[in-house]
Structures are given as structure tokens and as C-alpha cells.
NUZAPA-907920 format. One record per residue: residue number from 1; residue in three letters; x, y, z of N, C-alpha, C, O in turn. Coordinates in nm, 2 decimals. Example, Ala and Ser with C-alpha at 12.3 -4.5 7.8 and 13.67 -1.06 7.14 Angstrom:
% NUZAPA-907920
guvo:1 nulo:Ala n_u:1.32 n_v:-0.57 n_w:0.78 ca_u:1.23 ca_v:-0.45 ca_w:0.78 c_u:1.32 c_v:-0.33 c_w:0.78 o_u:1.42 o_v:-0.33 o_w:0.85
guvo:2 nulo:Ser n_u:1.28 n_v:-0.22 n_w:0.71 ca_u:1.37 ca_v:-0.11 ca_w:0.71 c_u:1.29 c_v:0.00 c_w:0.79 o_u:1.34 o_v:0.11 o_w:0.80
This chain:
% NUZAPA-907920
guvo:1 nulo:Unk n_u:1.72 n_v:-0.14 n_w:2.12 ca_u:1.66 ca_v:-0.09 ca_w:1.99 c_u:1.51 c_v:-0.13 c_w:1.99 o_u:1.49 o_v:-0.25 o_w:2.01
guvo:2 nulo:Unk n_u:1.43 n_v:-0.06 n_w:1.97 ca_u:1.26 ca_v:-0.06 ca_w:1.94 c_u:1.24 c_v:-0.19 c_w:1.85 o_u:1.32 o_v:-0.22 o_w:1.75
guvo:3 nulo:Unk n_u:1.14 n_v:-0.26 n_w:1.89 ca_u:1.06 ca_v:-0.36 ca_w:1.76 c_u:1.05 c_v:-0.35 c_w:1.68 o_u:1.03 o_v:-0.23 o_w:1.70
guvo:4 nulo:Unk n_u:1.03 n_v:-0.37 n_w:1.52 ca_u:0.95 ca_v:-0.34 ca_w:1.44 c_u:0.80 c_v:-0.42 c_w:1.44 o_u:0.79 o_v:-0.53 o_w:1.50
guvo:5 nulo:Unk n_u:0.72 n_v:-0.38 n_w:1.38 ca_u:0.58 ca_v:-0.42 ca_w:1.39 c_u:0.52 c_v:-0.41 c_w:1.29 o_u:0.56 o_v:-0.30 o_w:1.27
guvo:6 nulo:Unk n_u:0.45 n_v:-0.44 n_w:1.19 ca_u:0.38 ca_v:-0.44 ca_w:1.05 c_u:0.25 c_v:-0.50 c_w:1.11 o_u:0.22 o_v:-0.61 o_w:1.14
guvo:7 nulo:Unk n_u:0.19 n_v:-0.36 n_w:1.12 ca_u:-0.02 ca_v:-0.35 ca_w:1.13 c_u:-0.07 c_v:-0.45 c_w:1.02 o_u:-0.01 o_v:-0.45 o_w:0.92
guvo:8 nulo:Unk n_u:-0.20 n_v:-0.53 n_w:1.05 ca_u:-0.21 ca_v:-0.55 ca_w:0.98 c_u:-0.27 c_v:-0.52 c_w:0.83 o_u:-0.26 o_v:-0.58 o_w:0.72
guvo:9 nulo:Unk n_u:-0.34 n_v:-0.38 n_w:0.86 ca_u:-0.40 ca_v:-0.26 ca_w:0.70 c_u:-0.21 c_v:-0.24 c_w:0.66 o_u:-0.19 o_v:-0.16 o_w:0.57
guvo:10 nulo:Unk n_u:-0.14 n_v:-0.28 n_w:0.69 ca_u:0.05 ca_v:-0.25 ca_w:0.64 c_u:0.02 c_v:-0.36 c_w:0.48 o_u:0.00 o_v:-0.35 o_w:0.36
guvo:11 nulo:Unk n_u:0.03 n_v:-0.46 n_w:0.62 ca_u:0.06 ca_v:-0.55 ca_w:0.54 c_u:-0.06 c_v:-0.61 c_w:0.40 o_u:-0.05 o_v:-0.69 o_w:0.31
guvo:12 nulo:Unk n_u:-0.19 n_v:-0.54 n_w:0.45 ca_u:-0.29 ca_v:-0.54 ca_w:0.31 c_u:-0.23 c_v:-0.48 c_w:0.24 o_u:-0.17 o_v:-0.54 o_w:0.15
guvo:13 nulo:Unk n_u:-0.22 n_v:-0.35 n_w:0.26 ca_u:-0.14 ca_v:-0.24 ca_w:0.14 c_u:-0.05 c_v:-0.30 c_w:0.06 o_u:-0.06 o_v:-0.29 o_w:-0.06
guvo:14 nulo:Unk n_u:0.05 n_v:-0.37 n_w:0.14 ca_u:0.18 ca_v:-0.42 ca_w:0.07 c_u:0.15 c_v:-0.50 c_w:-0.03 o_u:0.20 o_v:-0.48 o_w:-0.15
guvo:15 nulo:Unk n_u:0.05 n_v:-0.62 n_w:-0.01 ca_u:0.02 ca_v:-0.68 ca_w:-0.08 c_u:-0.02 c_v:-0.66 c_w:-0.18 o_u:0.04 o_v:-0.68 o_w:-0.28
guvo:16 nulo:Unk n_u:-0.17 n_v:-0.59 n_w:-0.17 ca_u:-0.22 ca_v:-0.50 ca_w:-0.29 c_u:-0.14 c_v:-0.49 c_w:-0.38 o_u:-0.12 o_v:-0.56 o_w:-0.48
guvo:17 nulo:Unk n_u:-0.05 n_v:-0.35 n_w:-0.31 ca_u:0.07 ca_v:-0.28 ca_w:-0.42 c_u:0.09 c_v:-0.45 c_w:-0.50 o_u:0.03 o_v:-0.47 o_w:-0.61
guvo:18 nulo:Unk n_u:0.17 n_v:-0.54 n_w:-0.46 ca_u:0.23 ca_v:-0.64 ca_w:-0.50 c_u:0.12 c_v:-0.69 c_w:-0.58 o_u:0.16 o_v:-0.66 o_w:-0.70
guvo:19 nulo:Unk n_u:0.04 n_v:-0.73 n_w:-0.59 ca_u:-0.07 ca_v:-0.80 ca_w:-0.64 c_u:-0.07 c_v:-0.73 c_w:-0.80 o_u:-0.03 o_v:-0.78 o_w:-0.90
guvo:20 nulo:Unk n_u:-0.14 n_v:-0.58 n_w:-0.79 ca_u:-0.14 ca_v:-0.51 ca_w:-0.89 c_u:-0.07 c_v:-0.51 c_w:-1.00 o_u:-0.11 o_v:-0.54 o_w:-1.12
guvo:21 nulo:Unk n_u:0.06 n_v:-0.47 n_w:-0.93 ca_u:0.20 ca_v:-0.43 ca_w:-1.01 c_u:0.26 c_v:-0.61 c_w:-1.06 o_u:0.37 o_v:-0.62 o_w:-1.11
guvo:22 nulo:Unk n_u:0.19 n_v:-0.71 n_w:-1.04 ca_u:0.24 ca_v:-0.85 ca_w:-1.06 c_u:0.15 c_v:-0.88 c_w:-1.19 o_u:0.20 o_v:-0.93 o_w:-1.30
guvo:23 nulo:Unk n_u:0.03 n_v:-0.84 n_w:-1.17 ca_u:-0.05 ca_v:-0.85 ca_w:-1.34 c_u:0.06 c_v:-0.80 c_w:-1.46 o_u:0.08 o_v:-0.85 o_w:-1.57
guvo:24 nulo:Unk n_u:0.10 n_v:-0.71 n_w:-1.41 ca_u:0.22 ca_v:-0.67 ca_w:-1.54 c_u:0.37 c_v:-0.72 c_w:-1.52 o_u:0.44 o_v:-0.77 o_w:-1.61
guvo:25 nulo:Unk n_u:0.40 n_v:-0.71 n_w:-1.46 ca_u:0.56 ca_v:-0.71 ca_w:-1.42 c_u:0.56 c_v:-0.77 c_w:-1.29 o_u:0.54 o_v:-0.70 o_w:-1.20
guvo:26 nulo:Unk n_u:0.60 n_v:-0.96 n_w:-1.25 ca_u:0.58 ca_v:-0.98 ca_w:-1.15 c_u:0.74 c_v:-0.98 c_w:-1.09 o_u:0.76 o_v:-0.98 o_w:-0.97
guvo:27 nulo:Unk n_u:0.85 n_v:-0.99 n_w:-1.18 ca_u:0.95 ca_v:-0.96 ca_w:-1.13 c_u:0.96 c_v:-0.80 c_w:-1.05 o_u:1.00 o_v:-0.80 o_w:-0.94
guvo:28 nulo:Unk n_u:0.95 n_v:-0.73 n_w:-1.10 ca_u:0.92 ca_v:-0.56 ca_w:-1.05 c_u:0.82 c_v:-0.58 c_w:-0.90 o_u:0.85 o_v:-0.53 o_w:-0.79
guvo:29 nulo:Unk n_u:0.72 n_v:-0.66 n_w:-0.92 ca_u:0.62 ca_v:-0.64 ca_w:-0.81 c_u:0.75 c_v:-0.67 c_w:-0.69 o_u:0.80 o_v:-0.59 o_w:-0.60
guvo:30 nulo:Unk n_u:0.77 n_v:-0.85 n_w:-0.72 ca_u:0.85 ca_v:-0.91 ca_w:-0.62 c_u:1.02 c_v:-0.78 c_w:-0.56 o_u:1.06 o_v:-0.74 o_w:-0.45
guvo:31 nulo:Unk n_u:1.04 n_v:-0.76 n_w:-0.67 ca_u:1.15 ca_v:-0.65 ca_w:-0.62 c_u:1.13 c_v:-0.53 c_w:-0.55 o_u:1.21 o_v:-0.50 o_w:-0.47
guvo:32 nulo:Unk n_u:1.00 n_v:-0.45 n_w:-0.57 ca_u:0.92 ca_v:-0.33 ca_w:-0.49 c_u:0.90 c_v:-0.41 c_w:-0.35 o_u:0.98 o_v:-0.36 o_w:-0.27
guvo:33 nulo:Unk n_u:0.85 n_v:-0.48 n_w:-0.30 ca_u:0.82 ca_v:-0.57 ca_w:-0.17 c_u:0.93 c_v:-0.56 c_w:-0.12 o_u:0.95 o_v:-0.48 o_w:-0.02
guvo:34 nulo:Unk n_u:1.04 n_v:-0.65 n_w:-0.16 ca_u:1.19 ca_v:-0.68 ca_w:-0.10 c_u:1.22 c_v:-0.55 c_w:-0.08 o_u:1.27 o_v:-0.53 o_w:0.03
guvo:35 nulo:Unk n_u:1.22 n_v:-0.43 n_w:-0.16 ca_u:1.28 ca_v:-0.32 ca_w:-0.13 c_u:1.23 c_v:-0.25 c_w:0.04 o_u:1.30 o_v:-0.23 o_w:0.14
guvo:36 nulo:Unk n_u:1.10 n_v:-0.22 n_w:0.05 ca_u:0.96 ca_v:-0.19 ca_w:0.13 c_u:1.02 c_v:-0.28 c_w:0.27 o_u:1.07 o_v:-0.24 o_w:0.38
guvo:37 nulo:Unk n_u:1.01 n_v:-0.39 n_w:0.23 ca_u:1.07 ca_v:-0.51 ca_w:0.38 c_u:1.21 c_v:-0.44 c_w:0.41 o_u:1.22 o_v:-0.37 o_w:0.51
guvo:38 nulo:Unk n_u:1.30 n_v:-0.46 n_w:0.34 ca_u:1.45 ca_v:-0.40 ca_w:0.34 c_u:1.46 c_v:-0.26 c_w:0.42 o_u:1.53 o_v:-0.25 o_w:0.52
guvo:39 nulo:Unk n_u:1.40 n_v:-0.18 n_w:0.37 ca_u:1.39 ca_v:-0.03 ca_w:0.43 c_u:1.30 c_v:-0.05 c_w:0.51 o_u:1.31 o_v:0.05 o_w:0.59
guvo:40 nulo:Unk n_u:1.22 n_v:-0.11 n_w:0.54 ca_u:1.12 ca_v:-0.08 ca_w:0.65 c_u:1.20 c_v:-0.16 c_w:0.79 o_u:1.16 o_v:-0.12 o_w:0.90
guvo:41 nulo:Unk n_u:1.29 n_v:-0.25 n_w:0.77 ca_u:1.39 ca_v:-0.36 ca_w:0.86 c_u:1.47 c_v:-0.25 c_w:0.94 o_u:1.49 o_v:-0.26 o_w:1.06
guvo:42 nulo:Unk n_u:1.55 n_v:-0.10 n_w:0.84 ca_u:1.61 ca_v:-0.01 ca_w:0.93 c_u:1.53 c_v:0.10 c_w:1.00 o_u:1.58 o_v:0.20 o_w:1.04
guvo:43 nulo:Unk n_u:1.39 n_v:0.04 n_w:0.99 ca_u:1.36 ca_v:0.15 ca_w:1.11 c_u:1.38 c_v:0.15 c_w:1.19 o_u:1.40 o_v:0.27 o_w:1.22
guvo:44 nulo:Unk n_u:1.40 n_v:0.04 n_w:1.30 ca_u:1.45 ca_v:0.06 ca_w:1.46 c_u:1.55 c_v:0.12 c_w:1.45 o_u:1.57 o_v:0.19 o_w:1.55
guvo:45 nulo:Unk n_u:1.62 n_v:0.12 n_w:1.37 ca_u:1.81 ca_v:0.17 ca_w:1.38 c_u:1.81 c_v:0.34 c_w:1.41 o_u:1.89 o_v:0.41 o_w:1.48
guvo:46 nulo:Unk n_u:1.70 n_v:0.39 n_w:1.34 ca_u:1.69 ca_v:0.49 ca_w:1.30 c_u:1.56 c_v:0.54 c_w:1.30 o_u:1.51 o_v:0.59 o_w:1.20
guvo:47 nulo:Unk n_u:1.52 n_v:0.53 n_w:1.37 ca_u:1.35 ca_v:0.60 ca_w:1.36 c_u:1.30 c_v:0.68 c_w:1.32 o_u:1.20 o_v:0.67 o_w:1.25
guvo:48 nulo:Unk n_u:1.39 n_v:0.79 n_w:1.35 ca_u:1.40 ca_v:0.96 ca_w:1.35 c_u:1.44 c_v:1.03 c_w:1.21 o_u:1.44 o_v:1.15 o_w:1.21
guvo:49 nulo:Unk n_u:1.48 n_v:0.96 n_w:1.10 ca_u:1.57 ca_v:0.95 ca_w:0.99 c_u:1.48 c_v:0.96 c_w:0.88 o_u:1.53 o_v:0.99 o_w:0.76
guvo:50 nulo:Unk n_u:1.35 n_v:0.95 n_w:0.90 ca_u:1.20 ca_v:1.03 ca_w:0.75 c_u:1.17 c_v:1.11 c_w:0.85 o_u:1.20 o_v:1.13 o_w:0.97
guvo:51 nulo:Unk n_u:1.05 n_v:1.17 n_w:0.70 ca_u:1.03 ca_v:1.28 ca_w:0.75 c_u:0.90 c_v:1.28 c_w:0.81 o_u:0.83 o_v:1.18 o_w:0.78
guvo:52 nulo:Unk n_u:0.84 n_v:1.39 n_w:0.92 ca_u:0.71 ca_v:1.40 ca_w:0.98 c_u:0.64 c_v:1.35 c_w:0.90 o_u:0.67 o_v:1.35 o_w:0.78
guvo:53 nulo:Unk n_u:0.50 n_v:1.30 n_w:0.95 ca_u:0.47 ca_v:1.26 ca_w:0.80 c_u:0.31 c_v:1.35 c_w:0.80 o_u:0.34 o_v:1.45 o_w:0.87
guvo:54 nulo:Unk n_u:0.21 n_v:1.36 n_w:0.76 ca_u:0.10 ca_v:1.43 ca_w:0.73 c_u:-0.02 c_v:1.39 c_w:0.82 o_u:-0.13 o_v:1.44 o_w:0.78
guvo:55 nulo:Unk n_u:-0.03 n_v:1.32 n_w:0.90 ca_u:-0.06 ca_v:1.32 ca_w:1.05 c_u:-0.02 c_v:1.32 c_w:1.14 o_u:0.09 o_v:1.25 o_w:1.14
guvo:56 nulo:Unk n_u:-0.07 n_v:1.39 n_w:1.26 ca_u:0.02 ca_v:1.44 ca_w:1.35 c_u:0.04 c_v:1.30 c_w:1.45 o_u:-0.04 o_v:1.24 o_w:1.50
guvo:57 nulo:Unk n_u:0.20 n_v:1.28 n_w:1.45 ca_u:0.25 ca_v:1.18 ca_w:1.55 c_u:0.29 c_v:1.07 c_w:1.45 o_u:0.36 o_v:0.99 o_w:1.51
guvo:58 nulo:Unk n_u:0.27 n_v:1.04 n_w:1.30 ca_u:0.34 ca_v:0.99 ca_w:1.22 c_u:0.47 c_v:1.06 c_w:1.14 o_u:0.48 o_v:1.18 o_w:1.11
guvo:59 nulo:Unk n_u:0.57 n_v:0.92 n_w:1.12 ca_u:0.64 ca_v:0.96 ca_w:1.02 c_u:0.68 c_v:0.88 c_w:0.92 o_u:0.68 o_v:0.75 o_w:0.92
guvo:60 nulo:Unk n_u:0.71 n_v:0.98 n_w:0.77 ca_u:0.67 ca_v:0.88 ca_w:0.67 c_u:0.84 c_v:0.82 c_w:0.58 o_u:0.95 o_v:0.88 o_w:0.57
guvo:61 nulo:Unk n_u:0.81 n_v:0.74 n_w:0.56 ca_u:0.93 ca_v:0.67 ca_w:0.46 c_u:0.98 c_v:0.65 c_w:0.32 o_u:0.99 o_v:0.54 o_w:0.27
guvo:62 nulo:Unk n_u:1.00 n_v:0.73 n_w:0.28 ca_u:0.97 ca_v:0.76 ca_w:0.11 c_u:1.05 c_v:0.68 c_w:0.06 o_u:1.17 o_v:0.70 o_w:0.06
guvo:63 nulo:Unk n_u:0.99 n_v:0.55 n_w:0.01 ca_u:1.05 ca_v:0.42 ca_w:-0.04 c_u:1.08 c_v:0.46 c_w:-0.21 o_u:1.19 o_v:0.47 o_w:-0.26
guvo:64 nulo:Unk n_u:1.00 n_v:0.48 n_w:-0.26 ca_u:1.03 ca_v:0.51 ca_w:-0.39 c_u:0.96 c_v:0.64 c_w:-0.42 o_u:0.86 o_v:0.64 o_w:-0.36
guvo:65 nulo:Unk n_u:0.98 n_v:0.76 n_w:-0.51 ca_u:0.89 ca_v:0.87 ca_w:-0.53 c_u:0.71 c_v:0.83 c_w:-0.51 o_u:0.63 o_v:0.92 o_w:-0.48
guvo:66 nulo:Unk n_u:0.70 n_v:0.72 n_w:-0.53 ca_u:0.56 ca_v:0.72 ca_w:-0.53 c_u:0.48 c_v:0.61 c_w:-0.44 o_u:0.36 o_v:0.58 o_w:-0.42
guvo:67 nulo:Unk n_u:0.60 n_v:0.55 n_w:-0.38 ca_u:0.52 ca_v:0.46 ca_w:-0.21 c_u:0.60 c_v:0.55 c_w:-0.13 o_u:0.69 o_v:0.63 o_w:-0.14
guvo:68 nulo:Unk n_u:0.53 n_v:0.48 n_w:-0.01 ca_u:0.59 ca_v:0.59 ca_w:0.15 c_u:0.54 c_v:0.50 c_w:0.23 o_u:0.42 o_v:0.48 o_w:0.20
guvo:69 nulo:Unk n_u:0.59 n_v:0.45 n_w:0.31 ca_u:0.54 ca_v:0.40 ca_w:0.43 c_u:0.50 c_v:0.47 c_w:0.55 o_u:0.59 o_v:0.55 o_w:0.58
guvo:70 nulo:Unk n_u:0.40 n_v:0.46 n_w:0.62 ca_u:0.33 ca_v:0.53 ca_w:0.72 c_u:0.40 c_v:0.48 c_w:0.87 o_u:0.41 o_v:0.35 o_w:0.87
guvo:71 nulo:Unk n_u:0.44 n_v:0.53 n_w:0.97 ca_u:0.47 ca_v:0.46 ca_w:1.10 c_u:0.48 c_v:0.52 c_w:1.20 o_u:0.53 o_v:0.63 o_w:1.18
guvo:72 nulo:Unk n_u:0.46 n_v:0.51 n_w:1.31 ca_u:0.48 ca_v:0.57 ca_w:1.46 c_u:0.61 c_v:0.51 c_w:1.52 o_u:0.67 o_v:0.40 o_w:1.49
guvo:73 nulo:Unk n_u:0.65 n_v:0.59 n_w:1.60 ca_u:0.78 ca_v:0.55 ca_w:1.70 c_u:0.80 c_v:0.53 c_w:1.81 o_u:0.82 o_v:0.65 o_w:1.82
guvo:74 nulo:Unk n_u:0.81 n_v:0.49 n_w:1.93 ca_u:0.84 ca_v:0.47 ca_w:2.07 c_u:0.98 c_v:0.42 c_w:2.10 o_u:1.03 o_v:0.33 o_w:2.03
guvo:75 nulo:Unk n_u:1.04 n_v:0.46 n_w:2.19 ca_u:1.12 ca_v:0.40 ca_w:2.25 c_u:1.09 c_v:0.20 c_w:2.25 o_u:1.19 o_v:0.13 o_w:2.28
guvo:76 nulo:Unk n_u:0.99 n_v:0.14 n_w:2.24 ca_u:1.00 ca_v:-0.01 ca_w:2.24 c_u:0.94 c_v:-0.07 c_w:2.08 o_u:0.93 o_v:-0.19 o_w:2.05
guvo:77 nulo:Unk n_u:0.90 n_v:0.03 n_w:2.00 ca_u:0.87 ca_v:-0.01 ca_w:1.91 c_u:0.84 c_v:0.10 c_w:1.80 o_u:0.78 o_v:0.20 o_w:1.83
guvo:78 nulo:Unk n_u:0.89 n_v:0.08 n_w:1.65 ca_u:0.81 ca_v:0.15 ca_w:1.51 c_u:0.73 c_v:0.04 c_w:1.51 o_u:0.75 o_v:-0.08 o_w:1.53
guvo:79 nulo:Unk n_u:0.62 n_v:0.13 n_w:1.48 ca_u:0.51 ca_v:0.03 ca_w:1.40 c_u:0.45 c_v:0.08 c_w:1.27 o_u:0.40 o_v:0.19 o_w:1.26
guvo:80 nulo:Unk n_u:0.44 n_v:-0.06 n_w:1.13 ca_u:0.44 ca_v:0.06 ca_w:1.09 c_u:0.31 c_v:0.01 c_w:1.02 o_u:0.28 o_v:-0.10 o_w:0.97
guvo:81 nulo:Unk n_u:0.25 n_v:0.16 n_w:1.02 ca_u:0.08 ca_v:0.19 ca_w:0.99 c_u:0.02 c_v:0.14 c_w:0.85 o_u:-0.05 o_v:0.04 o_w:0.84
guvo:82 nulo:Unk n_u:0.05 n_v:0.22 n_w:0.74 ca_u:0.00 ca_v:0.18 ca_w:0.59 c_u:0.14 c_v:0.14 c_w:0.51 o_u:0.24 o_v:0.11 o_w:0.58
guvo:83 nulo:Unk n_u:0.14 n_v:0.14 n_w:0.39 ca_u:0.22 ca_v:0.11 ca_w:0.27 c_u:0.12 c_v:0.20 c_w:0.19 o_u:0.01 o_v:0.16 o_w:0.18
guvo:84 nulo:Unk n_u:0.18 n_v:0.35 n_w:0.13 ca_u:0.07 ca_v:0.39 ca_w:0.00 c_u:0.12 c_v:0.44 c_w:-0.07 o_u:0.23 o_v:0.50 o_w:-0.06
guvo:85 nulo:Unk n_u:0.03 n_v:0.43 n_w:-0.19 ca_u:0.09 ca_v:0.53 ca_w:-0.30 c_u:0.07 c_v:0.64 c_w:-0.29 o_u:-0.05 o_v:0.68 o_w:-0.28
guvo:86 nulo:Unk n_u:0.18 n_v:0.75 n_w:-0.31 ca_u:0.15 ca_v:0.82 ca_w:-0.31 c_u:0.04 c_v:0.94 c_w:-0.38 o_u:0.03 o_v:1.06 o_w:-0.35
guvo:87 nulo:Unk n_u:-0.03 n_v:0.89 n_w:-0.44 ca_u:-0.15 ca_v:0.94 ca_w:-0.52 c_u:-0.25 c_v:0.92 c_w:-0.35 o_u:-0.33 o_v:1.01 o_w:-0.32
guvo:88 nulo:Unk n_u:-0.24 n_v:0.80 n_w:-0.27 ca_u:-0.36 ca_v:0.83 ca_w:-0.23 c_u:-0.36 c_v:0.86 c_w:-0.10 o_u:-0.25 o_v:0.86 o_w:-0.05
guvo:89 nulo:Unk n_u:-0.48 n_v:0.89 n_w:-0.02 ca_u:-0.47 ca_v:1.00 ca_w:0.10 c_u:-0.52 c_v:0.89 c_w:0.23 o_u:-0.59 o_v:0.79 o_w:0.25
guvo:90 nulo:Unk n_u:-0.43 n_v:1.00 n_w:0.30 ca_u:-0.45 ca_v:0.89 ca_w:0.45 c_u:-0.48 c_v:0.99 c_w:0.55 o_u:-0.42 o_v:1.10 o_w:0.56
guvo:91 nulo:Unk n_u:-0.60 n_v:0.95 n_w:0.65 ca_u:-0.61 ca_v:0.81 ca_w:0.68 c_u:-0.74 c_v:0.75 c_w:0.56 o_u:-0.77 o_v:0.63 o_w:0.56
């Protein structure tokens, strides 16, 4: 089964999100994270399982309607590229 890997612009993103959404609601922030780590943990299992994503050679992970995680696949490794909201545009 492939590695997982979290880039480091991943793990800015993540945080961000977390950071933001903690000014209001840090229970919610902390629960959005856990969820993102959680689902992002079965990517090796399943690589193939989101959809293409909007650059060519990525695929994306629609964690909640409005985050998606960004990532590439290999046979030794997902790695995975951003955390965004859906509002904003990549790269």
C-alpha cells in the first residue's frame, strides 16, 4: 500500500482553515481537522476512489461540500498537495 505524505502548503492550508474557523467555533474548527486527517488516512487504501480533480494528474477529495483536498497518486505514495475551500482556486 502507497505512503501517505502531507506537503508542506497541505499542512499550511489545514491549519489556516483551523485557525479561522477557531475564532468562532473552536470545537467545529478541532472537529473539521480530525475529520480532513481521518479521510485523508484512507487514501492509500483507495487512491482511485475521488474524483479527477481540476489539474491534470490530480485528484480531489471532497471532505465536506466546501473543503476538498488536493493529491497525487503513485504506486509508493498519495501525496497530498493543498486543503481548500472550495471558493478558492488552485494552483
Amino acid at each position: 500500500m502507497p505512503e501517505l505524505e502531507w506537503r508542506t502548503p497541505a499542512i499550511a492550508d489545514l491549519m489556516a482553515i483551523v485557525d479561522y474557523i477557531s475564532d468562532d467555533n473552536p470545537d467545529a474548527a478541532l472537529a473539521l481537522m480530525e475529520e480532513i486527517q481521518d479521510k485523508g488516512a484512507q487514501l492509500p487504501a483507495h487512491p482511485k476512489r475521488c474524483r479527477p480533480g481540476r489539474v491534470e494528474g490530480t485528484r480531489e477529495l471532497v471532505v465536506r461540500p466546501n473543503y476538498i483536498v488536493v493529491y497525487t497518486e503513485t504506486p509508493m505514495a498519495v501525496t497530498v498537495l493543498r486543503v481548500l475551500h472550495a471558493a478558492q482556486m488552485w494552483p
